[in-house]
N, CA, C and O of each residue as an XYZ file, in Angstrom:
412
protein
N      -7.841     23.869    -13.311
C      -6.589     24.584    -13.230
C      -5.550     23.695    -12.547
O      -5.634     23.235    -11.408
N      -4.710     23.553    -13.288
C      -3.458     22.945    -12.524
C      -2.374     23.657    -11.585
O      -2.050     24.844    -11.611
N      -1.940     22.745    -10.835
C      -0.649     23.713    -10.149
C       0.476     22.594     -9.834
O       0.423     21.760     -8.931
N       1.665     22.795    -10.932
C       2.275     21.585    -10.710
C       3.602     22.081    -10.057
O       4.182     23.142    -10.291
N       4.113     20.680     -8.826
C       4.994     21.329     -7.953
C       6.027     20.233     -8.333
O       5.606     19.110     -8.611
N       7.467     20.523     -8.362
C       8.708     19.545     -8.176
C       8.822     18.950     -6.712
O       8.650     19.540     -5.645
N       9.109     17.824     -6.908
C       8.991     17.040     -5.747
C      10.425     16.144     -5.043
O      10.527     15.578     -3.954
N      11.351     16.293     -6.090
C      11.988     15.456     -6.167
C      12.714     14.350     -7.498
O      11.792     14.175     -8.295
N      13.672     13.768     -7.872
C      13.645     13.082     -9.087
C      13.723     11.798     -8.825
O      13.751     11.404     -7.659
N      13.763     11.034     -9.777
C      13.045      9.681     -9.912
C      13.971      8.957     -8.929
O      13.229      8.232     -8.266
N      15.304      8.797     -8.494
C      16.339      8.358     -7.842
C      15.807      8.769     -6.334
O      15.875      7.877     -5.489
N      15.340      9.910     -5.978
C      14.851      9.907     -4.777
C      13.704      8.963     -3.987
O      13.347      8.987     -2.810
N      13.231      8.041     -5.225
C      12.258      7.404     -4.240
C      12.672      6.109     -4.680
O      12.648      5.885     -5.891
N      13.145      4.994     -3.679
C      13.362      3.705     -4.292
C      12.448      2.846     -4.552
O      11.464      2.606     -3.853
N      12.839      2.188     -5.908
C      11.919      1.057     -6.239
C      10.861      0.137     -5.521
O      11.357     -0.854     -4.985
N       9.740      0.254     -5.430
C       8.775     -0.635     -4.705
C       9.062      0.543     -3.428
O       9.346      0.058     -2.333
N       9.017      1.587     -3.502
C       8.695      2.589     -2.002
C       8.007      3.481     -2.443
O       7.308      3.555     -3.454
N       8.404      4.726     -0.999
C       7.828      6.085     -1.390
C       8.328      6.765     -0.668
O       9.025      6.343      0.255
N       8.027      8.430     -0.976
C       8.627      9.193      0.388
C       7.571     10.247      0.339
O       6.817     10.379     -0.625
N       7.538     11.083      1.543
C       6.446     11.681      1.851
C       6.691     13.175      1.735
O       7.537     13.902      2.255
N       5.677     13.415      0.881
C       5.978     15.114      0.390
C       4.866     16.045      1.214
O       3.652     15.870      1.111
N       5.435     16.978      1.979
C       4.468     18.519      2.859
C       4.114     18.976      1.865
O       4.979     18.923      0.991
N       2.982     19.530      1.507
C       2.336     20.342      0.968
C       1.301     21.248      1.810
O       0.259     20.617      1.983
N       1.276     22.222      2.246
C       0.505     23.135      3.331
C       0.126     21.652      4.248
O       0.627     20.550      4.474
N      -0.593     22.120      4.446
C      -1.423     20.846      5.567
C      -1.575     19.239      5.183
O      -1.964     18.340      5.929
N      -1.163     19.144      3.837
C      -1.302     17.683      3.470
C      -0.120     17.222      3.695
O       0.944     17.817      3.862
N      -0.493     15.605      3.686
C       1.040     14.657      3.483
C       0.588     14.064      2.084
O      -0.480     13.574      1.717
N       1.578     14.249      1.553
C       1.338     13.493     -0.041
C       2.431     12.208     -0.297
O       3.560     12.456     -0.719
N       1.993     10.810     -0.004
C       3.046      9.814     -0.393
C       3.298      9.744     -2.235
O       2.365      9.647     -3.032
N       4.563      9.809     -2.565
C       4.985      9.486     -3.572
C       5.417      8.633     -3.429
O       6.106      8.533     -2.413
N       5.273      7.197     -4.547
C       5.339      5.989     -4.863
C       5.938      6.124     -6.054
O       5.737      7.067     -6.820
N       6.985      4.830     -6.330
C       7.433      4.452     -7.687
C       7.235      2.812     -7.358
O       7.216      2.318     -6.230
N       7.080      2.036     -8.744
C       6.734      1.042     -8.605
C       7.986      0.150     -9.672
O       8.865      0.700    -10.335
N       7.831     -0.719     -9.611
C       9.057     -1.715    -10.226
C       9.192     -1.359    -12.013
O      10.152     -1.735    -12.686
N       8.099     -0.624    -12.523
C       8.404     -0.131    -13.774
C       8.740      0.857    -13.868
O       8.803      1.300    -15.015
N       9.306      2.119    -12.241
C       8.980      3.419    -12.826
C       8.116      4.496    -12.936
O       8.305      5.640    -13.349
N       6.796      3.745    -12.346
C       6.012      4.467    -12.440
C       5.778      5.281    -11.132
O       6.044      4.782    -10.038
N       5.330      6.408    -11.245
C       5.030      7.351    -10.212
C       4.277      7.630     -9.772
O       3.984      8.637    -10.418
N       3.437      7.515     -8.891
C       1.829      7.756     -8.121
C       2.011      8.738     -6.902
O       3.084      8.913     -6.324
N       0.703      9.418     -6.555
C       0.620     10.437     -5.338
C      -0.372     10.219     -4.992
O      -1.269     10.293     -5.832
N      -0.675      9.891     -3.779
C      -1.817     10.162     -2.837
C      -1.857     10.613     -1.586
O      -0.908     10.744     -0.813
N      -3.510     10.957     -1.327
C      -2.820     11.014      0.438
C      -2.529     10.254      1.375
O      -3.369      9.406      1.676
N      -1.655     10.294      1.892
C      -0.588      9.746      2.912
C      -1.592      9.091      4.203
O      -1.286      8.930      5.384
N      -2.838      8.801      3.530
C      -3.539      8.034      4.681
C      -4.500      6.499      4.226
O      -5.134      6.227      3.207
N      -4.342      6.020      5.010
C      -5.655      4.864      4.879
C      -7.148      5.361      4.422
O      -7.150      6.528      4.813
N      -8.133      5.172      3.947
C      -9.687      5.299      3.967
C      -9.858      4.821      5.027
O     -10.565      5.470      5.799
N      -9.365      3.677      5.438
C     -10.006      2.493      6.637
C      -9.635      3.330      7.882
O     -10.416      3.983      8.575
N      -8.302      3.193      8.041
C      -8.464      3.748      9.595
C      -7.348      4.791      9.692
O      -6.856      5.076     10.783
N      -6.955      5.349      8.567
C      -5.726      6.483      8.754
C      -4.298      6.081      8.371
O      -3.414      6.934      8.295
N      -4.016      4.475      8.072
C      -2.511      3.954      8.450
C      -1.864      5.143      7.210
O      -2.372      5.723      6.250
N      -0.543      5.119      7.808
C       0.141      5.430      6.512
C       0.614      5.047      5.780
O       1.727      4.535      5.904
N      -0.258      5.157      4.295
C       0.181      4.286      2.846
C       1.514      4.498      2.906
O       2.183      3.544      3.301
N       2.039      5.425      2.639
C       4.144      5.479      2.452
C       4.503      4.476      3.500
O       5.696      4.625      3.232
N       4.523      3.826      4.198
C       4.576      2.565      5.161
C       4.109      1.224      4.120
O       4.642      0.143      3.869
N       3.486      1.551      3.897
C       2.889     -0.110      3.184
C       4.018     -1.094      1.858
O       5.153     -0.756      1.520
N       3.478     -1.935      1.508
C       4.290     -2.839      0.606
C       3.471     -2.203     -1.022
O       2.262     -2.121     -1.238
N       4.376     -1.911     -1.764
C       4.018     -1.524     -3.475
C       3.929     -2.375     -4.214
O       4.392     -3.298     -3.544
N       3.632     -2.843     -5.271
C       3.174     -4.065     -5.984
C       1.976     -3.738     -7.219
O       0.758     -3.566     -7.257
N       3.261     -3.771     -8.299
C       2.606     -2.933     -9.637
C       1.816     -2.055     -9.242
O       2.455     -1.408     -8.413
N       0.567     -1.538     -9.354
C      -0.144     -0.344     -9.238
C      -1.112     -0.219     -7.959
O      -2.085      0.489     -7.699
N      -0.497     -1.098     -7.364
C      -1.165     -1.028     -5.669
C      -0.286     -0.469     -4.555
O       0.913     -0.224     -4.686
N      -0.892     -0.321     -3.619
C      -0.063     -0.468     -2.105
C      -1.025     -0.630     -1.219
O      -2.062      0.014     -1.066
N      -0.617     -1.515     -0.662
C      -1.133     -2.560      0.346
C      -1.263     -1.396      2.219
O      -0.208     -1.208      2.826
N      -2.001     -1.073      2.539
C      -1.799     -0.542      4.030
C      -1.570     -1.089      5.284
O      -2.420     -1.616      6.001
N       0.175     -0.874      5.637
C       0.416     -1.509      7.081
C      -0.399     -1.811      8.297
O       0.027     -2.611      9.129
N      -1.625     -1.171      8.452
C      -1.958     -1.328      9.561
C      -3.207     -2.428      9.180
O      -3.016     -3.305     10.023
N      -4.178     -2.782      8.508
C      -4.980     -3.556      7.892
C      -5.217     -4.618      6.661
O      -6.101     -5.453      6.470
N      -3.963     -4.202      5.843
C      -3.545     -4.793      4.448
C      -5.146     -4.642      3.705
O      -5.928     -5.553      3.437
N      -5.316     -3.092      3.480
C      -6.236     -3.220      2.560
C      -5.348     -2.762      1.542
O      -4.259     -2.200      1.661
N      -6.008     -3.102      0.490
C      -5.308     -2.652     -1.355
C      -5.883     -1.199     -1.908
O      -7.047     -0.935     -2.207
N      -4.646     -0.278     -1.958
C      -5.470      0.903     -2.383
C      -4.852      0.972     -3.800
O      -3.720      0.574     -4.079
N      -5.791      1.563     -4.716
C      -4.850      1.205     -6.355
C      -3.779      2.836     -6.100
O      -3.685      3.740     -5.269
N      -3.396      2.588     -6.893
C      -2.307      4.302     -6.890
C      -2.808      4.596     -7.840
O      -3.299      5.680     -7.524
N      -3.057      4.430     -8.805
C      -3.883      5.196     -9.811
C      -5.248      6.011     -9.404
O      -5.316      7.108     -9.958
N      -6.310      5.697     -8.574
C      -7.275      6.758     -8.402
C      -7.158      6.774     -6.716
O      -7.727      7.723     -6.177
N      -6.640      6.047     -6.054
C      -7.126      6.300     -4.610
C      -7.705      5.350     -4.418
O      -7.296      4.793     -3.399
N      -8.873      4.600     -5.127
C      -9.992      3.911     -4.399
C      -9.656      2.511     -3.695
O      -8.618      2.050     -4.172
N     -10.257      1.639     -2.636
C     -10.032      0.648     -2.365
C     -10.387     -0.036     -3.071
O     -11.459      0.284     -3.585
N      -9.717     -1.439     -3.566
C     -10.322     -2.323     -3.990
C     -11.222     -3.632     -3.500
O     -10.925     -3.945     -2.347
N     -11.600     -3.941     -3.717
C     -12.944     -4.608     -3.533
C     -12.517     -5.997     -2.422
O     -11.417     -6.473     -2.702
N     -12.973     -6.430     -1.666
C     -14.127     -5.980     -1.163
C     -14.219     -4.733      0.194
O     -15.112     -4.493      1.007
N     -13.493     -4.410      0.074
C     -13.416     -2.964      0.387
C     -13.578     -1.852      0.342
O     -12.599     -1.675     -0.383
N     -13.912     -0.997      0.458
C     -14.596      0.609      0.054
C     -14.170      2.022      0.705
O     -13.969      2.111      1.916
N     -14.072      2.876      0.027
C     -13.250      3.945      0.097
C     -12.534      4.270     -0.461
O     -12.211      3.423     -1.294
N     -11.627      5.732     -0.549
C     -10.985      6.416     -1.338
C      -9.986      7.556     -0.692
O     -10.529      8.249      0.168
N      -8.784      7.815     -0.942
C      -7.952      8.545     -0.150
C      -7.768      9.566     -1.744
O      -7.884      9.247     -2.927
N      -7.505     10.605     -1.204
C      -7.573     11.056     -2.721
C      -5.832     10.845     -3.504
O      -4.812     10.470     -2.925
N      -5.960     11.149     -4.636
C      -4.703     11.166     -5.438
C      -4.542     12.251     -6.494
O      -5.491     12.686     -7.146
N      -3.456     12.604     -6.604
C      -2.615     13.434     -7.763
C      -2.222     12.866     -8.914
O      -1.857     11.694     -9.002
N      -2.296     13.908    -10.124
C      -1.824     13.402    -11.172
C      -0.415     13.726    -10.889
O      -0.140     14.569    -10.035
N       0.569     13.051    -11.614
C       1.927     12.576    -11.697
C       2.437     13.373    -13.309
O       1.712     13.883    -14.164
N       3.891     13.232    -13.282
C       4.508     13.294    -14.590
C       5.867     13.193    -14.229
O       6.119     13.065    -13.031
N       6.730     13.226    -14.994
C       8.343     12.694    -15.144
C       8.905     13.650    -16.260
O       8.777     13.254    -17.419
N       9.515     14.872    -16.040
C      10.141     15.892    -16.869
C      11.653     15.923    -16.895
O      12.178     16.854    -16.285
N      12.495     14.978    -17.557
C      13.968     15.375    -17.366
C      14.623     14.823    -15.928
O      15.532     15.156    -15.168
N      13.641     13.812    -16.016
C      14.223     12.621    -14.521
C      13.668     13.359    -13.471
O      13.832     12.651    -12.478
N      12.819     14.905    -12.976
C      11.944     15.698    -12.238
C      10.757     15.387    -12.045
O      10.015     15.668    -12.986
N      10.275     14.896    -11.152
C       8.621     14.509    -10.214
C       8.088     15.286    -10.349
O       8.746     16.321    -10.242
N       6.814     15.457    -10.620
C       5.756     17.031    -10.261
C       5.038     16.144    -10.447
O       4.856     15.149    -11.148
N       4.359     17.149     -9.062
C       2.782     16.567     -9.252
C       1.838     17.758     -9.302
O       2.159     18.932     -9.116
N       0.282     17.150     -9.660
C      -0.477     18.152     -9.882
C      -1.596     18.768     -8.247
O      -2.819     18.637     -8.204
N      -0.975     19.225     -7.422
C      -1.428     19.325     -6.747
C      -3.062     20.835     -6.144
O      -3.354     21.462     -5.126
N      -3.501     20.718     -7.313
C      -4.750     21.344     -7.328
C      -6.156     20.178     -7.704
O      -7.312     20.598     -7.748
């Protein structure tokens, strides 16, 4: 079951950033990347908590300020040689409108 929420439109988050969306108890970083593209996860490290919306973006990564590990934006997971997973949201782009799938 889905539950998709507006977040914001594509102009709200600048290129190679993100901004950080409340959802009840979560922080959800939204990312756009130099093509446009839109990613959600949670707003934390696997490793030690940093906050991804802090980090450097770079095509379908972001890098975490406090350790520079590589988390992909597409599933969450760290990449190698690293391990772990922060979770993530599916994305979409409706009429220049963000939603994500936050169920």
């Amino acid at each position: 079951m889905s539950k998709w929420i507006e977040v914001g439109t594509l102009d709200d988050i600048p290129a190679l950033g993100a901004r950080v969306v409340q959802y009840g108890e979560k922080q959800i970083a939204v990312f756009r990347n130099a093509k446009d593209q839109i990613f959600a996860l949670n707003d934390s490290c696997p490793h030690k908590q940093g906050q991804l919306s802090q980090g450097i973006v770079h095509d379908t990564t972001v890098t975490c300020p406090l350790h520079n590990w590589k988390i992909d934006l597409q599933s969450g997971e760290a990449k190698a040689p690293d391990e772990g997973c922060t979770g993530h949201y599916e994305t979409k782009l409706e009429s220049g409108k963000i939603l994500i799938d936050v169920e």
